[in-house]
C-alpha positions as CSV (number, residue, x, y, z in Angstrom):
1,X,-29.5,126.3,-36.5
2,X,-29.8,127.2,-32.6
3,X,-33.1,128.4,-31.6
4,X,-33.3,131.9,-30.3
5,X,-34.9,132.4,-27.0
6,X,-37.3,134.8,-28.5
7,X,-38.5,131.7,-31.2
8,X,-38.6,129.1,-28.4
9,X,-41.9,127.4,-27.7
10,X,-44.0,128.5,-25.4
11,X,-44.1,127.0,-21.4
12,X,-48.2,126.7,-22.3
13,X,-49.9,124.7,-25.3
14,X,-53.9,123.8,-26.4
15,X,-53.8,127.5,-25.8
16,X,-57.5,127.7,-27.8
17,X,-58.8,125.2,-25.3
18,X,-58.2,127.3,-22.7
19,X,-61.0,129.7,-20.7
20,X,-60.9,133.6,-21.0
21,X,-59.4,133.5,-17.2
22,X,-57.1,131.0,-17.9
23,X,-55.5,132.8,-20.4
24,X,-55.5,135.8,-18.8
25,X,-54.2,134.5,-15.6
26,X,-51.2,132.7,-17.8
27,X,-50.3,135.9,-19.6
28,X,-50.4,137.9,-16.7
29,X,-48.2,135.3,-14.8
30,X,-45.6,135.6,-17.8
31,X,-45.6,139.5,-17.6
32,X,-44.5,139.4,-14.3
33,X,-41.4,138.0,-15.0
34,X,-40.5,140.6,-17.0
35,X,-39.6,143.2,-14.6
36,X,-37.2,140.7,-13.2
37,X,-35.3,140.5,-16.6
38,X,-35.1,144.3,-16.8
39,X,-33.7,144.5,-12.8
40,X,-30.7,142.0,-14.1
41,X,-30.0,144.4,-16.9
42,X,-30.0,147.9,-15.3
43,X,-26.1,148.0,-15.0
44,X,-26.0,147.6,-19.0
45,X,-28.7,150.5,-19.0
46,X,-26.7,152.5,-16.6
47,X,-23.7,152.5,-18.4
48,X,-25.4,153.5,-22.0
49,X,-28.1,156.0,-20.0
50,X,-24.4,157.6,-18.4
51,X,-23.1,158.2,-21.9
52,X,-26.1,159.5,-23.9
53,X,-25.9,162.2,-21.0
54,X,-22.7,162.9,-21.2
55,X,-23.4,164.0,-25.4
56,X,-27.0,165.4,-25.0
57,X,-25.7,167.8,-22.2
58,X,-22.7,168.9,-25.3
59,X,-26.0,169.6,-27.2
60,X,-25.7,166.0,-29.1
61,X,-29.0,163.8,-29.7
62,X,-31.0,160.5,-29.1
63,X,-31.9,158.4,-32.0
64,X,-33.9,155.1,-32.1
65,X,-33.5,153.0,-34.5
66,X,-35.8,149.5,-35.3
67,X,-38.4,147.6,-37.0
68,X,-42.2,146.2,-36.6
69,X,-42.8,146.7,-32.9
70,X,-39.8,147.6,-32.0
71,X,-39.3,150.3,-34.1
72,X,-43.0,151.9,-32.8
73,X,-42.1,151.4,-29.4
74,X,-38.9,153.8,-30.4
75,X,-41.2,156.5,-32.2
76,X,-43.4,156.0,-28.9
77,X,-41.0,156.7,-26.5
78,X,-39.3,159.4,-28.8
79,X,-43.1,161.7,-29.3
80,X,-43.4,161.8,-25.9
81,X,-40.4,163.7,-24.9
82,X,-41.5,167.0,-25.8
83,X,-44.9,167.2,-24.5
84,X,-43.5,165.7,-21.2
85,X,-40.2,166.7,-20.7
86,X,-40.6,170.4,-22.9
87,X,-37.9,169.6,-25.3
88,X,-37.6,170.5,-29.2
89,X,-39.2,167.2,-31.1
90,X,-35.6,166.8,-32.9
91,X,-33.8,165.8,-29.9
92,X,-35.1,162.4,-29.7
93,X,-36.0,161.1,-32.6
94,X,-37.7,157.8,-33.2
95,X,-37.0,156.0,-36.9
96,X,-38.5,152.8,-38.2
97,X,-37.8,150.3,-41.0
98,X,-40.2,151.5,-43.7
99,X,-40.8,155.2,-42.5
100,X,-43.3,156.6,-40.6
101,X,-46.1,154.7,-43.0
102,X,-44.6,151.3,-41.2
103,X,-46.5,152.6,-38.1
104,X,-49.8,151.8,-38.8
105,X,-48.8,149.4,-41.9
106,X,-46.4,146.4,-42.5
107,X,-44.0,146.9,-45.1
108,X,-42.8,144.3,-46.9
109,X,-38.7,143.3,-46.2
110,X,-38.2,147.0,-45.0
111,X,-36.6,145.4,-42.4
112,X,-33.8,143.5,-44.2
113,X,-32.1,146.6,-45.7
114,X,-28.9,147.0,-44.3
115,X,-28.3,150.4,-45.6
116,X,-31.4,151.6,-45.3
117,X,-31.3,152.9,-41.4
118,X,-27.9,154.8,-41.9
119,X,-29.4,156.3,-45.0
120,X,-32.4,157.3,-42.8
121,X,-29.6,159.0,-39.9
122,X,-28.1,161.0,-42.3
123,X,-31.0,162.9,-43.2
124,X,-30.7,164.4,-39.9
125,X,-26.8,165.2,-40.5
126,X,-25.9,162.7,-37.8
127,X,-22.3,163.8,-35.7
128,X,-20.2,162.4,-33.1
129,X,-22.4,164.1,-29.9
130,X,-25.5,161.9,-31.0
131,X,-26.3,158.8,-29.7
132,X,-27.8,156.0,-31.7
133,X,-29.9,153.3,-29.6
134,X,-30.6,149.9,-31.5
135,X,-34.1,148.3,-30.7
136,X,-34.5,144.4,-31.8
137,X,-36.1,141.7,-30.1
138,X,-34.8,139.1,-32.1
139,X,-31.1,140.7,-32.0
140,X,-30.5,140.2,-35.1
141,X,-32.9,142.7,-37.7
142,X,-30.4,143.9,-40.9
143,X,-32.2,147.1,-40.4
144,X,-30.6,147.4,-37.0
145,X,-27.5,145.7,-37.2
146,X,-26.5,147.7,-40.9
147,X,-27.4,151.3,-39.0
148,X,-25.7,150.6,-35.8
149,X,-22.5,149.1,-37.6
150,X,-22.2,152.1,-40.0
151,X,-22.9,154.6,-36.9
152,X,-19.9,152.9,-34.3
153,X,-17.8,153.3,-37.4
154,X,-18.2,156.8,-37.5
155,X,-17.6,157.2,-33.9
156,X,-21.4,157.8,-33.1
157,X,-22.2,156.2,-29.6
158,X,-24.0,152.9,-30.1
159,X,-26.5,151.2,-28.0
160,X,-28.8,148.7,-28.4
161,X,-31.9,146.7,-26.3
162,X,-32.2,143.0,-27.5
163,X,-33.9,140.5,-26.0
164,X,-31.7,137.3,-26.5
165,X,-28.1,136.9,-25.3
166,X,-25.3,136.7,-27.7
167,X,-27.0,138.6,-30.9
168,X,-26.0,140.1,-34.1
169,X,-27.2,143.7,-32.8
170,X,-25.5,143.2,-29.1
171,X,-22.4,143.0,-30.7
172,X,-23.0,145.9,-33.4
173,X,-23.4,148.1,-30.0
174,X,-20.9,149.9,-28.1
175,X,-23.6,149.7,-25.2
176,X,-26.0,146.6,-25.5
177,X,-28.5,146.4,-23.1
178,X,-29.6,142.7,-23.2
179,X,-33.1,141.4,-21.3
180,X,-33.6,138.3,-21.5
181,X,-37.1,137.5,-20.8
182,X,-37.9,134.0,-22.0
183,X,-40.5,132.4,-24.1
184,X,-43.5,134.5,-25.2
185,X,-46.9,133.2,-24.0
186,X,-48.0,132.8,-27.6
187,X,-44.6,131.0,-29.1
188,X,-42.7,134.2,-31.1
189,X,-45.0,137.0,-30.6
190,X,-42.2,139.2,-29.4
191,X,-45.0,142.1,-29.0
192,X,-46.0,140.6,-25.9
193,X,-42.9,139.7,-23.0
194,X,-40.2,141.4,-25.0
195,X,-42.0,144.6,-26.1
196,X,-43.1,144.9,-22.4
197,X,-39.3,144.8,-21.0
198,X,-38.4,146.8,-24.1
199,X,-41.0,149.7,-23.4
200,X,-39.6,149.5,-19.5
201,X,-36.3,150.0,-20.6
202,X,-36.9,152.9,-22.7
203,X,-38.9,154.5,-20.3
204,X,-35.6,153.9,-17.7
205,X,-33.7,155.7,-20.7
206,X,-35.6,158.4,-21.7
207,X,-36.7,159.6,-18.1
208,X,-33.2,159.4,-16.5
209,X,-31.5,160.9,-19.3
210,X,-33.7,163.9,-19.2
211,X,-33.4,163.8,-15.5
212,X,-29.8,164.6,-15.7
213,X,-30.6,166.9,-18.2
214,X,-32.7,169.4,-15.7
215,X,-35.9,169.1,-17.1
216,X,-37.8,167.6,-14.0
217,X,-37.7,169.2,-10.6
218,X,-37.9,167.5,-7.4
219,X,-40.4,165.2,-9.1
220,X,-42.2,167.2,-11.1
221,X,-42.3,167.8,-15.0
222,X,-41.7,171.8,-14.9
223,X,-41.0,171.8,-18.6
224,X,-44.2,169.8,-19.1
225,X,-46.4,171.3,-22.2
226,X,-49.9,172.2,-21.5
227,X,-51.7,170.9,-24.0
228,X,-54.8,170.2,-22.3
229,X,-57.3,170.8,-19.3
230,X,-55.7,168.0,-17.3
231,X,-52.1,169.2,-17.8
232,X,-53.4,172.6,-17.4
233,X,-54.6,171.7,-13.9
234,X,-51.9,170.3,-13.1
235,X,-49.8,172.6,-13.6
236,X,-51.8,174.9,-11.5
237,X,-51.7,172.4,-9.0
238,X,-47.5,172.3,-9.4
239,X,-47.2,176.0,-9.3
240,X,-49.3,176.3,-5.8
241,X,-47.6,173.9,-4.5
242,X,-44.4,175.1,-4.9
243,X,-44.7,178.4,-4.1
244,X,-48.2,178.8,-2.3
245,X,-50.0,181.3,-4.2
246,X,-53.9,180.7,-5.3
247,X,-55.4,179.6,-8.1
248,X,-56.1,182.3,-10.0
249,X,-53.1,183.8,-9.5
250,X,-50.9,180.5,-10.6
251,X,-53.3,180.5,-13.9
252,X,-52.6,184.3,-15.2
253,X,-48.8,183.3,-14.7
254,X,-49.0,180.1,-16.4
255,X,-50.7,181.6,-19.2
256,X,-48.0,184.6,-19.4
257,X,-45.0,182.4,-19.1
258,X,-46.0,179.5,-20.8
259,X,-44.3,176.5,-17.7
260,X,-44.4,175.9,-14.5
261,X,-40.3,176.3,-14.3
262,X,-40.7,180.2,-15.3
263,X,-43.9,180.6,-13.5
264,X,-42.7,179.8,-10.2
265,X,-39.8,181.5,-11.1
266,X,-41.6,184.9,-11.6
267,X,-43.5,184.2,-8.5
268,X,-40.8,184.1,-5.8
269,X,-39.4,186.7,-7.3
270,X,-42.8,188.7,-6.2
271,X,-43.1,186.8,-3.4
């Protein structure tokens, strides 16, 4: 059997004989690679980034689908739209092997259902607009694999982010995105190198897509949910600066609008 990339042995050993700062310094060295693996990959992620896009702006959706870390990193990515971006919690939509009690817990073989993930798509009566993005370290998770397969055969757009060349979920995708970042620090612990390039790409992903979907302006997050003093403040802060009005003022129309996009709205229209 050839070894993955992701189960190769580490480039460091006698790691427990090591000082706090050494292995510190050596994990930190590794991460830095990691960016470097994601820059080789950003034409993959511009092609599949181009066609979730195209759907979402026909009014399709973004589904994740994985397994351990990868699968979190997915729900992540996906619960963070709507407070950032102000978008309805059903248009991306994160979904791990096991269900949402796999997020705190490990559930045994979840992983190595094949039928399991399409089963889990339907439930949201999955069409032809959505998009359905893959997320496997290894490349090769039957979670993964089984769902994407079942969704490019039903003409759902397929993508996936592996982190080994060549792998059972690359070729399930219409799309694969595939950084390759090397050996993990600690030989296999995919939660370290991989998840870090993984979490980069869907940040790439998620931000761009909703980029071309109007929801941030110049570079600001006008859609942005106030859910707290900070983002309270700074949407104060947007809403003067875009249209120069004081504090108080910004405030009362924040509070009657509900976003900084219809805020400053209603105040050039005054203006």
């Amino acid at each position: 059997m050839i070894l993955s990339t992701t189960e190769s042995t580490s480039r460091y050993d006698h790691l427990e004989q090591m000082s706090v700062l050494e292995i510190l310094t050596n994990i930190n060295n590794e991460d830095k690679t990691v960016p470097h693996s994601v820059e080789k990959a950003i034409p993959q992620i511009e092609a599949l980034v181009t066609q979730i896009a195209e759907r979402m702006k026909q009014g399709g959706r973004l589904f994740y689908i994985g397994a351990g870390t990868s699968g979190r990193l997915g729900v992540v990515d996906a619960s963070e739209c709507p407070p950032t971006f102000g978008v309805s919690p059903d248009l991306v939509v994160g979904l791990m092997a096991g269900g949402d009690y796999a997020i705190r817990n490990a559930v045994e073989n979840a992983e190595d259902d094949t039928e399991q993930a399409w089963q889990d798509l339907q439930e949201y009566s999955i069409d032809e607009l959505d998009s359905v993005v893959g997320i496997a370290a290894s490349g090769r998770t039957p979670y993964v694999v089984g769902g994407l397969q079942k969704a490019r055969e039903k003409g759902i757009l397929t993508g996936c982010i592996v982190c080994n060349d060549g792998s059972e979920v690359a070729a399930a995708a219409e799309y694969p995105v595939e950084i390759v970042v090397g050996p993990e620090f600690v030989t296999g612990s995919t939660r370290m190198k991989s998840g870090t390039a993984q979490k980069l790409a869907l940040n790439m992903i998620s931000t761009s897509v909703m980029i071309q979907l109007g929801r941030v302006k110049g570079n600001k997050m006008v859609d942005m949910q106030m859910t707290n003093y900070k983002l309270v403040q700074r949407a104060i802060r947007m809403v003067r600066e875009e249209t120069g009005i004081g504090e108080e003022e910004a405030q009362i129309l924040l509070e009657q609008y509900g976003s900084v996009r219809r805020a400053v709205e209603a105040a050039r229209k005054d203006i």
